[in-house]
VOFI-45158 format. One line per 3 residues: number of its first residue (from 1); their letters; for each residue x, y, z of N, C-alpha, C, O, CB. Coordinates in steps of 0.2 Angstrom, whole numbers, plus 5000, padded with zeros to 4 digits. Glycine has a CB too. Layout:
REM residues N
NUM) a) X:Y:Z:X:Y:Z:X:Y:Z:X:Y:Z:X:Y:Z ~ ...
END
This chain:
REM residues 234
1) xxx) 5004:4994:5000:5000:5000:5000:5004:5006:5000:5004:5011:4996:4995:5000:5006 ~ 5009:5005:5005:5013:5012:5007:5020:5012:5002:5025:5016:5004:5016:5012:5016 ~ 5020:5008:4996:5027:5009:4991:5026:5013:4987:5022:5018:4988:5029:5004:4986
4) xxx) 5031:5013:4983:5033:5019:4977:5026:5016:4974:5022:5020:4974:5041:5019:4971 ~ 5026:5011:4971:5022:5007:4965:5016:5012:4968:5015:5017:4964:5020:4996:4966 ~ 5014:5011:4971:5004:5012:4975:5003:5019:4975:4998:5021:4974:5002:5008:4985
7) xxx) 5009:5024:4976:5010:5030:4978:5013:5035:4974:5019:5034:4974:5014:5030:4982 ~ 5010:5041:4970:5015:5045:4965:5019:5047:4970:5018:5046:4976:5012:5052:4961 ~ 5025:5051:4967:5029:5054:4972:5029:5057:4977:5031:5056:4983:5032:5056:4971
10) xxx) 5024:5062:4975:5021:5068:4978:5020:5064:4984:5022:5064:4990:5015:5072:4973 ~ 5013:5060:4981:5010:5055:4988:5015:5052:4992:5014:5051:4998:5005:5049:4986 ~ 5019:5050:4990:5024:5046:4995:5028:5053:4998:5025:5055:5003:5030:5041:4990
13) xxx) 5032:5056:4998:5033:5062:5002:5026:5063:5006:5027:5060:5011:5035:5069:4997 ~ 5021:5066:5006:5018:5068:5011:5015:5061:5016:5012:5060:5021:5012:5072:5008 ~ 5018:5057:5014:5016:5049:5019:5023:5051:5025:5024:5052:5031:5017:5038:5013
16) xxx) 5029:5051:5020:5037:5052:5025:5035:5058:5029:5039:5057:5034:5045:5054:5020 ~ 5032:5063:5029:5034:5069:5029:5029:5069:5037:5030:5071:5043:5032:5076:5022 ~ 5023:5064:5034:5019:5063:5040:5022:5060:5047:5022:5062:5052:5015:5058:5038
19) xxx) 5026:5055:5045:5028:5053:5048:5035:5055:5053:5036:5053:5058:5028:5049:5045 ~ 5038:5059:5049:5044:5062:5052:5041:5067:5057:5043:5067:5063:5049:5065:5045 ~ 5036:5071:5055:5033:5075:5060:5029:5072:5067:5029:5074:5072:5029:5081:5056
22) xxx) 5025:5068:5065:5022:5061:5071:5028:5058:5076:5027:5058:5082:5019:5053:5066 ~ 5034:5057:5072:5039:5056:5078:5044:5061:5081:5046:5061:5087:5043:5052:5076 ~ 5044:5069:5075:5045:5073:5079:5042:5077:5084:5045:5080:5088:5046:5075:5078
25) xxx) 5033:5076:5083:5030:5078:5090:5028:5071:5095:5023:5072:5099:5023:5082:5090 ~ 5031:5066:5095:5032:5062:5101:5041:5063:5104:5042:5061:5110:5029:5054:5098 ~ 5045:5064:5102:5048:5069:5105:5050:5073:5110:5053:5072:5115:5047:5072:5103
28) xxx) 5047:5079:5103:5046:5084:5109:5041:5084:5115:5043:5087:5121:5046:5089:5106 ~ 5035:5081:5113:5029:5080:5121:5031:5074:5125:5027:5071:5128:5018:5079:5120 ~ 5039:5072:5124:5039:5066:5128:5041:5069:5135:5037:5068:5140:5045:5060:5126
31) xxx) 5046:5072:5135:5047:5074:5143:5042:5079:5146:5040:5079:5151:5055:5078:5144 ~ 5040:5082:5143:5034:5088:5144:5031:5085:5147:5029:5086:5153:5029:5092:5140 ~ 5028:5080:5143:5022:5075:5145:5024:5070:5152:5021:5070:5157:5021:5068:5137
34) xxx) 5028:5068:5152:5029:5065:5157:5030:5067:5164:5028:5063:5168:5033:5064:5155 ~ 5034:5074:5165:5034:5080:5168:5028:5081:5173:5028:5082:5179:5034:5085:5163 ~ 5022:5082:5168:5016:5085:5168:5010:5082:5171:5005:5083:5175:5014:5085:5162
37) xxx) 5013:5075:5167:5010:5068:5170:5011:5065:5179:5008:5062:5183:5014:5062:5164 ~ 5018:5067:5178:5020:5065:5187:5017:5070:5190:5012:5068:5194:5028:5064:5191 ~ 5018:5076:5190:5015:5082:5193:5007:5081:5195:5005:5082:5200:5017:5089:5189
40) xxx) 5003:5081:5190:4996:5080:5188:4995:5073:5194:4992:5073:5199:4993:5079:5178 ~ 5000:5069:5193:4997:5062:5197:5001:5061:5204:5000:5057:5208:4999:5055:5192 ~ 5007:5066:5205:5007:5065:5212:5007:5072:5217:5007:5072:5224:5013:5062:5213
43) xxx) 5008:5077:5213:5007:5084:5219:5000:5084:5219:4996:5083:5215:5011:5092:5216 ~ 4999:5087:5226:4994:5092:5230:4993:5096:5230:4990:5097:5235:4994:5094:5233 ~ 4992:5102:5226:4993:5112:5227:4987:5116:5225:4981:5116:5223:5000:5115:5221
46) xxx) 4991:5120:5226:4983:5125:5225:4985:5127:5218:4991:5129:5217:4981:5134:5232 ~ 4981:5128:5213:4980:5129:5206:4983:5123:5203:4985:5123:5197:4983:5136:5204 ~ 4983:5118:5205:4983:5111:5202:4976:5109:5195:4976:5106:5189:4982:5105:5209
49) xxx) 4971:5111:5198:4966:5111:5194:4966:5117:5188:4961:5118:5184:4960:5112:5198 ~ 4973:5121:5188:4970:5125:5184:4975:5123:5177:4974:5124:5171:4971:5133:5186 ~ 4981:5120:5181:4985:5117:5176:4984:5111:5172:4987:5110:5166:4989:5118:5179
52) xxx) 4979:5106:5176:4977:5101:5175:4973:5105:5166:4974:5103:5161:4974:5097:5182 ~ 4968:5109:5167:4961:5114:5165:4966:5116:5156:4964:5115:5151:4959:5124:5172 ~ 4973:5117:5158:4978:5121:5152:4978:5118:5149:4975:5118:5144:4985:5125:5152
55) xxx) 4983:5110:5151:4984:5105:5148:4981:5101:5145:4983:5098:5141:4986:5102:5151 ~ 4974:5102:5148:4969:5097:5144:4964:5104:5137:4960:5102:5133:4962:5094:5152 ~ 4967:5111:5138:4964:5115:5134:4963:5114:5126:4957:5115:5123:4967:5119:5134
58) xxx) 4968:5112:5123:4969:5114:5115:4966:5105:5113:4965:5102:5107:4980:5116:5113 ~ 4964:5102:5118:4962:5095:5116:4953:5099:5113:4950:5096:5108:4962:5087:5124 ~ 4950:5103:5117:4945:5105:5117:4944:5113:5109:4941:5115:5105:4944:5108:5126
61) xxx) 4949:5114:5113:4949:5120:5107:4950:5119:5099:4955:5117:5096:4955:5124:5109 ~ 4946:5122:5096:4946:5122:5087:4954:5121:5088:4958:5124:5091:4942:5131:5081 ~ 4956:5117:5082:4964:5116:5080:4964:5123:5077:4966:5127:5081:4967:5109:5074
64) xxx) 4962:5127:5072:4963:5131:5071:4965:5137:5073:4969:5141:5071:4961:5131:5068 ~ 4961:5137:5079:4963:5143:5085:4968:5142:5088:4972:5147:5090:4958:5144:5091 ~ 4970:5136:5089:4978:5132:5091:4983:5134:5086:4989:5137:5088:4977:5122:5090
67) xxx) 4981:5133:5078:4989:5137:5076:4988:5144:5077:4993:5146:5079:4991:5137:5068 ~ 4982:5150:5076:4981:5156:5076:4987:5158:5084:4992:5162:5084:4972:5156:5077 ~ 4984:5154:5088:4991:5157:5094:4996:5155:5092:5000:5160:5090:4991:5153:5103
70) xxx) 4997:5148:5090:5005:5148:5091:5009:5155:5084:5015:5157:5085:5007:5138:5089 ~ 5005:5157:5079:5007:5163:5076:5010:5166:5079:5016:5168:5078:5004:5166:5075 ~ 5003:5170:5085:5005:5176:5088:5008:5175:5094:5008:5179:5098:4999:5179:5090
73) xxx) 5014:5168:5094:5016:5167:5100:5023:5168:5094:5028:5172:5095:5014:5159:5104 ~ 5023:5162:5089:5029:5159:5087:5032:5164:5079:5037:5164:5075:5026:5150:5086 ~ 5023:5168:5079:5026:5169:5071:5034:5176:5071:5037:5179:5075:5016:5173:5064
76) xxx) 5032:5176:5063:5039:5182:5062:5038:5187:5065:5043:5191:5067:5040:5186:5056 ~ 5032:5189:5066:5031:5195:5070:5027:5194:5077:5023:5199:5079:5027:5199:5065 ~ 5028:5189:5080:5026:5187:5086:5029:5188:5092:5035:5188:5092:5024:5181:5086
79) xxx) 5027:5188:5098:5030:5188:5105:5035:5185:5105:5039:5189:5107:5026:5185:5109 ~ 5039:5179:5104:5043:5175:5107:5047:5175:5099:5053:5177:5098:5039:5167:5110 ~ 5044:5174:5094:5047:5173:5084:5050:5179:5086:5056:5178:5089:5039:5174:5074
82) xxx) 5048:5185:5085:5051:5191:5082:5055:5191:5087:5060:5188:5083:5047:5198:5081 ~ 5058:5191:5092:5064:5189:5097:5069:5185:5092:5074:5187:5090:5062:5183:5104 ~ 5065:5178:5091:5071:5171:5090:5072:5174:5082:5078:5173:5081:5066:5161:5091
85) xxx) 5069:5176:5078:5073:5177:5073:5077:5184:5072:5080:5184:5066:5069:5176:5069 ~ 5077:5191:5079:5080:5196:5078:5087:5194:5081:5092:5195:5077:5077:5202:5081 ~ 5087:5190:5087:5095:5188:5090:5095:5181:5088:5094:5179:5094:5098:5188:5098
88) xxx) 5094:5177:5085:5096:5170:5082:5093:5171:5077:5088:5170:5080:5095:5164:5085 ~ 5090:5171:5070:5091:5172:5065:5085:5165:5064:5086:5163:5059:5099:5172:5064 ~ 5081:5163:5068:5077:5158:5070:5070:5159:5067:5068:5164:5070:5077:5158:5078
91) xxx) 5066:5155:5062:5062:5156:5061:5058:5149:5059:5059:5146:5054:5063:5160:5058 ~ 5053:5149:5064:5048:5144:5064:5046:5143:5059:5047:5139:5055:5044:5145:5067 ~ 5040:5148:5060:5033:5148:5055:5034:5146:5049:5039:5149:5046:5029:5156:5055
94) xxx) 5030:5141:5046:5029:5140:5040:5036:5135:5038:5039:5134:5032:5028:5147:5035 ~ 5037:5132:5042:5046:5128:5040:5044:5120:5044:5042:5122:5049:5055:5133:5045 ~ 5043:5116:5043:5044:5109:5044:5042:5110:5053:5037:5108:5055:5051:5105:5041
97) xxx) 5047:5113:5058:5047:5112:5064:5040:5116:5067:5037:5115:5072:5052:5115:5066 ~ 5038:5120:5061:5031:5123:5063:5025:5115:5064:5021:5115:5068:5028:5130:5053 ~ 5028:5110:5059:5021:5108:5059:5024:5101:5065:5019:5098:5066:5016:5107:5050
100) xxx) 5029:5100:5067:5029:5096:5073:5026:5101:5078:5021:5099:5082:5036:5092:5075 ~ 5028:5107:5079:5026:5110:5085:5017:5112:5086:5013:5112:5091:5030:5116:5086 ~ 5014:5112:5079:5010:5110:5077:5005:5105:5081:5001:5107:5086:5012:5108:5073
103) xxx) 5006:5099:5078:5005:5093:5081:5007:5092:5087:5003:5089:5091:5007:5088:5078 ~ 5013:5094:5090:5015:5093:5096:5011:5098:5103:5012:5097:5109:5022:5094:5096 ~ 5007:5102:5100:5002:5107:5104:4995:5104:5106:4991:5104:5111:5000:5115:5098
106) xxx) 4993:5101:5100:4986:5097:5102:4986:5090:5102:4981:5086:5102:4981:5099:5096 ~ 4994:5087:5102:4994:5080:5106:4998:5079:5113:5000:5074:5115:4997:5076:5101 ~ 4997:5084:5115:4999:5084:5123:4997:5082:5126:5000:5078:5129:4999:5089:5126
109) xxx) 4988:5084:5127:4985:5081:5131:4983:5076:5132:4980:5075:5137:4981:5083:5131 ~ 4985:5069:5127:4984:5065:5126:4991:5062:5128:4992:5060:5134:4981:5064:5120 ~ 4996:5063:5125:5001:5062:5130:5003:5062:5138:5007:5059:5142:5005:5064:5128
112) xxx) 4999:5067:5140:4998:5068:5148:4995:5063:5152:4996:5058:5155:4994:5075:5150 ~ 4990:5064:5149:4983:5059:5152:4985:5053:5150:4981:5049:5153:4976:5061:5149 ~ 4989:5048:5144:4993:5043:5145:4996:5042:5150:4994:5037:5154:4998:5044:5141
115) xxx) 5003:5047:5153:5007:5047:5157:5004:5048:5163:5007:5045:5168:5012:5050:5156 ~ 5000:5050:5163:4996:5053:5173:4993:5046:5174:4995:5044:5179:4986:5062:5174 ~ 4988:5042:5171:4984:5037:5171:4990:5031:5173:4989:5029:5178:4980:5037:5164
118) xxx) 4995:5029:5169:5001:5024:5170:5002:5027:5175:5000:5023:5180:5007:5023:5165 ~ 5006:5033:5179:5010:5033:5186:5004:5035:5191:5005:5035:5197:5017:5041:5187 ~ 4997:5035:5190:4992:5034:5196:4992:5025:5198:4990:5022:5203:4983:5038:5193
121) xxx) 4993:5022:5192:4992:5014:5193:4998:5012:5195:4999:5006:5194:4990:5009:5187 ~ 5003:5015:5197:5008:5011:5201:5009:5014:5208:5009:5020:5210:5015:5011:5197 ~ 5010:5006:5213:5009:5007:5217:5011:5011:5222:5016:5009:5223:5008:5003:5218
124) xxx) 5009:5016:5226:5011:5022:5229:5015:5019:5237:5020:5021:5240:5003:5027:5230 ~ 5013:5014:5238:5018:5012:5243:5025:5009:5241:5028:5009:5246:5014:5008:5248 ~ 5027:5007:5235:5034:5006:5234:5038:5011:5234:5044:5012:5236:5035:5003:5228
127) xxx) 5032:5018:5230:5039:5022:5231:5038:5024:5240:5042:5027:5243:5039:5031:5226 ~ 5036:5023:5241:5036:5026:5251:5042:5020:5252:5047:5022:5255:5026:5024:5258 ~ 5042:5014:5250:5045:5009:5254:5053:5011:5249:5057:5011:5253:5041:5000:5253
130) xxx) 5054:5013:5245:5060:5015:5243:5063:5021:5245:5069:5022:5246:5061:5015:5238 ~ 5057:5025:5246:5062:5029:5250:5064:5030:5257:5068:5034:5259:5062:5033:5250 ~ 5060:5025:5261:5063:5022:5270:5066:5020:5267:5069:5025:5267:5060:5018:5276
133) xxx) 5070:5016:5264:5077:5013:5262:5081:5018:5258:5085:5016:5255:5076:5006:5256 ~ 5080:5024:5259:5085:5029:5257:5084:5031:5251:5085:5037:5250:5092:5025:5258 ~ 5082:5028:5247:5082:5030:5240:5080:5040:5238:5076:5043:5242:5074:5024:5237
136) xxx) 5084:5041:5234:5083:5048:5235:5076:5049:5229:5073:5045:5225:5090:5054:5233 ~ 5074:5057:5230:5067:5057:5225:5069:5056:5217:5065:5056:5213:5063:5066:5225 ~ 5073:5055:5214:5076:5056:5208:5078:5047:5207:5078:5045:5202:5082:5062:5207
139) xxx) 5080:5044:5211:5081:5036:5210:5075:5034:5211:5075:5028:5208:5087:5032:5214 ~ 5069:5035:5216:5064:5032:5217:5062:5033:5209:5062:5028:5205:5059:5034:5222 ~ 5060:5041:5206:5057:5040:5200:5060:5037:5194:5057:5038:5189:5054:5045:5198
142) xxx) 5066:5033:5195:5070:5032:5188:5069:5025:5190:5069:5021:5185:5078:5036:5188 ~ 5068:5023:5196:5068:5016:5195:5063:5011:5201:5064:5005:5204:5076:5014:5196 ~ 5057:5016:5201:5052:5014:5203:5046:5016:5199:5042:5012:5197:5052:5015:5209
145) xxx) 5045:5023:5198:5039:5026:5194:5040:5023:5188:5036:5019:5185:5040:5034:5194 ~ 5046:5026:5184:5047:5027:5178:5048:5019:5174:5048:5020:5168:5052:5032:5177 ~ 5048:5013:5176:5047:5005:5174:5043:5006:5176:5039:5008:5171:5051:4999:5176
148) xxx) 5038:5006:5182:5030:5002:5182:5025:5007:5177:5020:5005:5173:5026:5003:5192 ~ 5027:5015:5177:5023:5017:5172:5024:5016:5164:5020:5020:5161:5023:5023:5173 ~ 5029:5013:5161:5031:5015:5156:5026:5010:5149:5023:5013:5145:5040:5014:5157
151) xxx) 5025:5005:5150:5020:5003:5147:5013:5008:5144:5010:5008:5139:5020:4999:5151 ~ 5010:5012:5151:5007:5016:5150:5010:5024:5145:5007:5027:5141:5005:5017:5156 ~ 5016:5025:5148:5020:5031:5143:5019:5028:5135:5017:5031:5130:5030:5032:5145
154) xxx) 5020:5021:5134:5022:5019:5127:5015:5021:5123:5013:5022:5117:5026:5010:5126 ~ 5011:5021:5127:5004:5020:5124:5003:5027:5123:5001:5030:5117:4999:5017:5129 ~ 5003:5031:5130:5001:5040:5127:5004:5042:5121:5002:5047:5118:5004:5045:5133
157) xxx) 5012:5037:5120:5018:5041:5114:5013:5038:5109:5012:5043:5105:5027:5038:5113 ~ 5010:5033:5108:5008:5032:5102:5003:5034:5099:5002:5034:5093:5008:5028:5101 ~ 4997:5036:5107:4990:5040:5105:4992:5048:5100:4989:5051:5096:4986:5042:5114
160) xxx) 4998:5050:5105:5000:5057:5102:5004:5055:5094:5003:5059:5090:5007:5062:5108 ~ 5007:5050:5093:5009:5048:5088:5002:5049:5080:5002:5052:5075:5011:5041:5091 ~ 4999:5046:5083:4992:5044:5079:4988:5051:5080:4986:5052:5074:4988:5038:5082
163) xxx) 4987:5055:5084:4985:5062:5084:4989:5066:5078:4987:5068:5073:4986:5066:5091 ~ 4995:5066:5079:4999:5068:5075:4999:5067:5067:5001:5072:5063:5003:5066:5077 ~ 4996:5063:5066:4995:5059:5059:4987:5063:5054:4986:5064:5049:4992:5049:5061
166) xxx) 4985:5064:5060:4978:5067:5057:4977:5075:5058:4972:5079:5057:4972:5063:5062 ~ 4983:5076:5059:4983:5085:5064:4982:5088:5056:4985:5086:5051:4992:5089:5070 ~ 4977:5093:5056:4975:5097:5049:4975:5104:5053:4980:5108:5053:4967:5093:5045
169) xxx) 4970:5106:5056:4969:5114:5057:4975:5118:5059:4975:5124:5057:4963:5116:5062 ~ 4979:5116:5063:4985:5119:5068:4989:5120:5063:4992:5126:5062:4989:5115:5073 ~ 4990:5114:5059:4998:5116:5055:4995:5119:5050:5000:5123:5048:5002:5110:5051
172) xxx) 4990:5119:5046:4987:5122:5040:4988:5132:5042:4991:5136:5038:4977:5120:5040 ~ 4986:5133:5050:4986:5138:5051:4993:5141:5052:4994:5147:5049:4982:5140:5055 ~ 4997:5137:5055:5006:5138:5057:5009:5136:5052:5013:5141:5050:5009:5133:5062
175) xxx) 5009:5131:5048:5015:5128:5046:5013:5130:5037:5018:5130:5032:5015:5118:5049 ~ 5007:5131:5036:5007:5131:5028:5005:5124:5024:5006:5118:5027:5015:5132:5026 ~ 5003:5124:5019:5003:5119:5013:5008:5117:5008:5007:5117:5002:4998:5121:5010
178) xxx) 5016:5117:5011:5022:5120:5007:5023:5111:5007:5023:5107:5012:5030:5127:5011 ~ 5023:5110:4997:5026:5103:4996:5032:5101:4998:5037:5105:4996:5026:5102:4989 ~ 5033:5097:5001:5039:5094:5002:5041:5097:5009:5046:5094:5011:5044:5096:4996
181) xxx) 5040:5100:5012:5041:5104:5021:5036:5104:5026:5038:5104:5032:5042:5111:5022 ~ 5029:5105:5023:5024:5103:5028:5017:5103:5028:5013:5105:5032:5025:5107:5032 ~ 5016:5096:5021:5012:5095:5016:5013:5087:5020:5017:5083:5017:5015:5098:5007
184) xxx) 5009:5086:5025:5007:5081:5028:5002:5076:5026:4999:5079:5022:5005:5083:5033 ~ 5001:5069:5026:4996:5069:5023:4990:5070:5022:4987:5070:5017:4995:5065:5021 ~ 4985:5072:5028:4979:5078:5029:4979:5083:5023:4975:5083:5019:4981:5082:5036
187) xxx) 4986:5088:5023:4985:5094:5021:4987:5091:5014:4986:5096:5011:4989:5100:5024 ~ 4989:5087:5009:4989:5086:5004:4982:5082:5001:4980:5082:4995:4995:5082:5004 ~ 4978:5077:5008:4973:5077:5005:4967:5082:5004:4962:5082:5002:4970:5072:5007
190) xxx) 4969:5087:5005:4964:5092:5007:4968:5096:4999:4964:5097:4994:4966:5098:5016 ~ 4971:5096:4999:4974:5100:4991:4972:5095:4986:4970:5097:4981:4983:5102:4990 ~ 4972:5087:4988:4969:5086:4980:4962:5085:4980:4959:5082:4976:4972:5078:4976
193) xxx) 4958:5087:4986:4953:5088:4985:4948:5094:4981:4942:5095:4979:4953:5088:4991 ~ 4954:5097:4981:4954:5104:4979:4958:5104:4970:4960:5110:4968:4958:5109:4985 ~ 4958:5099:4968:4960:5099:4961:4958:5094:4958:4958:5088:4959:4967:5099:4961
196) xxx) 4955:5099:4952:4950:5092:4948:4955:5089:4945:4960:5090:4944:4943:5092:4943 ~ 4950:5083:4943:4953:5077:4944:4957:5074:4947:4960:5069:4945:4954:5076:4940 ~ 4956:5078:4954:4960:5073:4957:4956:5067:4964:4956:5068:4970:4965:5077:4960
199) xxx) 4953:5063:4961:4947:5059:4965:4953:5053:4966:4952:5050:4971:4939:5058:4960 ~ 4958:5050:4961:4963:5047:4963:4968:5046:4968:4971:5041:4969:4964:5048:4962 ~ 4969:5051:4970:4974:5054:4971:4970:5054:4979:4972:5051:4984:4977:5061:4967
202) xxx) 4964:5058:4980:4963:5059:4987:4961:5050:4990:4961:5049:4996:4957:5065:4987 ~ 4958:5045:4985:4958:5038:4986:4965:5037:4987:4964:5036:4993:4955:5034:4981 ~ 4970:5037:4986:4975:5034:4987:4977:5037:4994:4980:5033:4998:4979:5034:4982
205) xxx) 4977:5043:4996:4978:5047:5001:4974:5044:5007:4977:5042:5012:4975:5054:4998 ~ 4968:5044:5006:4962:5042:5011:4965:5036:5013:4964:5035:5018:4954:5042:5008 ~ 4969:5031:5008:4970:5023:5011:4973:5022:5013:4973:5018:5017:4971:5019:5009
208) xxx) 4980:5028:5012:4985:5027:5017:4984:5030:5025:4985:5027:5030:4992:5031:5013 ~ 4981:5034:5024:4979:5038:5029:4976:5033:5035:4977:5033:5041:4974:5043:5025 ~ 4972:5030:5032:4967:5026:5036:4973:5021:5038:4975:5022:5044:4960:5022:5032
211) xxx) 4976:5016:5033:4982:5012:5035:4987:5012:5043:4989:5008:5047:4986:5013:5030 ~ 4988:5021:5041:4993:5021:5049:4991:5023:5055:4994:5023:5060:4999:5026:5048 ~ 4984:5026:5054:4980:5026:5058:4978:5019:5061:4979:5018:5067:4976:5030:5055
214) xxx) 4976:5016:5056:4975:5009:5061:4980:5004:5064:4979:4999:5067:4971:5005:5058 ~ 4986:5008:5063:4993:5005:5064:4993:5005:5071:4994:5001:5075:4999:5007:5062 ~ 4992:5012:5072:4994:5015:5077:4991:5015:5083:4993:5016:5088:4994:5020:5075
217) xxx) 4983:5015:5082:4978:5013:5086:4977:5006:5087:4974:5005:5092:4972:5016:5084 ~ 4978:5001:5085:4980:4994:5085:4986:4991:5090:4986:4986:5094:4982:4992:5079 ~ 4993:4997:5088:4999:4996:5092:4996:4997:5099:4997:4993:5104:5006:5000:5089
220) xxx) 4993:5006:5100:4990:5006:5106:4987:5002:5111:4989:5001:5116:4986:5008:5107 ~ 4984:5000:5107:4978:4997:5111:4981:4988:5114:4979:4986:5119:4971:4997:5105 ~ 4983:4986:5111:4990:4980:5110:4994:4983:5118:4994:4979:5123:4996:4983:5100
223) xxx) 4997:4987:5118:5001:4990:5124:4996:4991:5129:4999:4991:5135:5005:4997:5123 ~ 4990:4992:5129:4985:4994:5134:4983:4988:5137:4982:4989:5143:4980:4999:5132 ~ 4980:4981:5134:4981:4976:5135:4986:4971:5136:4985:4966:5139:4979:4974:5133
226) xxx) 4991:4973:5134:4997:4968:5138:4996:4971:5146:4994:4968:5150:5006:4970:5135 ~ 4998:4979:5146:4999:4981:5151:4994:4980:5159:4994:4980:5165:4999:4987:5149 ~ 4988:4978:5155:4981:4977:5159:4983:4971:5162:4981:4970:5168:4974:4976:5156
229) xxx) 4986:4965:5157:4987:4956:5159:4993:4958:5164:4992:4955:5170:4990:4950:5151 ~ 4998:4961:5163:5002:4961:5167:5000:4963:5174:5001:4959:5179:5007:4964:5164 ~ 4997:4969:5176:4995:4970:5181:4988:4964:5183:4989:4963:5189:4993:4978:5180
232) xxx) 4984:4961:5180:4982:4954:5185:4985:4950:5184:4981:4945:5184:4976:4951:5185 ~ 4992:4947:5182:4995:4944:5183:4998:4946:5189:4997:4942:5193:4998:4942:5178 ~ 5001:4951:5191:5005:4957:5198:5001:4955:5202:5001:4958:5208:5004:4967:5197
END
């Protein structure tokens, strides 16, 4: 399905390109996510609920309002952009990293809520029992949290993985429709949708599309039942 044979070129670039940005926003929301995820599942505090409320935002919010900020955050002439490109020479918007960060904005929350759900199911009195045996906070979590949760992490990486595959409004509004940089397969089916005769082309589009999608959500779901057998085998 996914060869040269089955694929014009064009189509095959936006399958790679898909892909290259799906692993670069599992990535970058791995440690965030993770971060996010122990904080949300083991601190106490006052405005916990508000952070929990941010994190879970852009899952709620039109993707397109999602790239609209990150513009006015990231673009040329934005808050944080017009900085990074006046003393570094640094420009996001519309360039390939536009559309992992893209995808990596509205697959967070799914990576969090991955990681918060795996370190709530492991058992809270081991790390207590490691650390009456001395264990400091950073070797409990390296080698108590972080193996019992990690099954659950592999899973959030792959839900954000598979978000990533399908992300259309964010990068459309950040990243552009530019062949060959950040012409995803979403935003390429959307352009041959928009060009007659091209009823081909978006079939072949639509199949691949569906293909890694169901890779991805299969591989999930696969990791979410091991992980369940293991814990009533535990």
């Amino acid at each position: 399905m996914l060869g040269n044979g089955l694929l014009s070129p064009a189509e095959w670039e936006a399958v790679s390109l898909s892909l290259q940005v799906a692993m670069g926003c599992v990535a970058v929301t791995l440690i965030p996510g993770i971060a996010l995820g122990w904080i949300l599942a083991r601190k106490k505090f006052k405005g916990r609920m508000i952070i929990d409320a941010a994190v879970q935002l852009p899952m709620v919010m039109p993707p397109v309002l999602v790239g609209y900020l990150l513009i006015v955050l990231l673009g040329r002439e934005g808050i944080i952009g017009r900085w990074l490109e006046a003393w570094f020479g640094v420009r996001i918007a519309f360039t390939m990293w536009a559309a992992v960060i893209a995808s990596a904005a509205v697959s967070l929350p799914l990576m969090v809520r991955g990681v918060r759900l795996a370190i709530e199911s492991v058992d809270i009195r081991l790390e207590e029992a490691s650390r009456v045996c001395g264990a400091s906070p950073w070797d409990v979590f390296f080698s108590v949290t972080l193996p019992g949760a990690w099954p659950g992490i592999l899973m959030g990486s792959l839900l954000a993985f598979a978000r990533s595959l399908g992300e259309f409004g964010a990068t459309i509004m950040f990243a552009g429709n530019i062949a060959g940089e950040t012409r995803t397969v979403p935003l390429a089916l959307f352009r041959a949708m928009q060009t007659p005769g091209g009823e081909s082309g978006v079939t072949r589009l639509a199949i691949a599309a569906i293909v890694l999608s169901v890779l991805a959500v299969v591989a999930s779901e696969w990791l979410n039942r091991r992980s369940l057998a293991k814990r009533e085998v535990g």
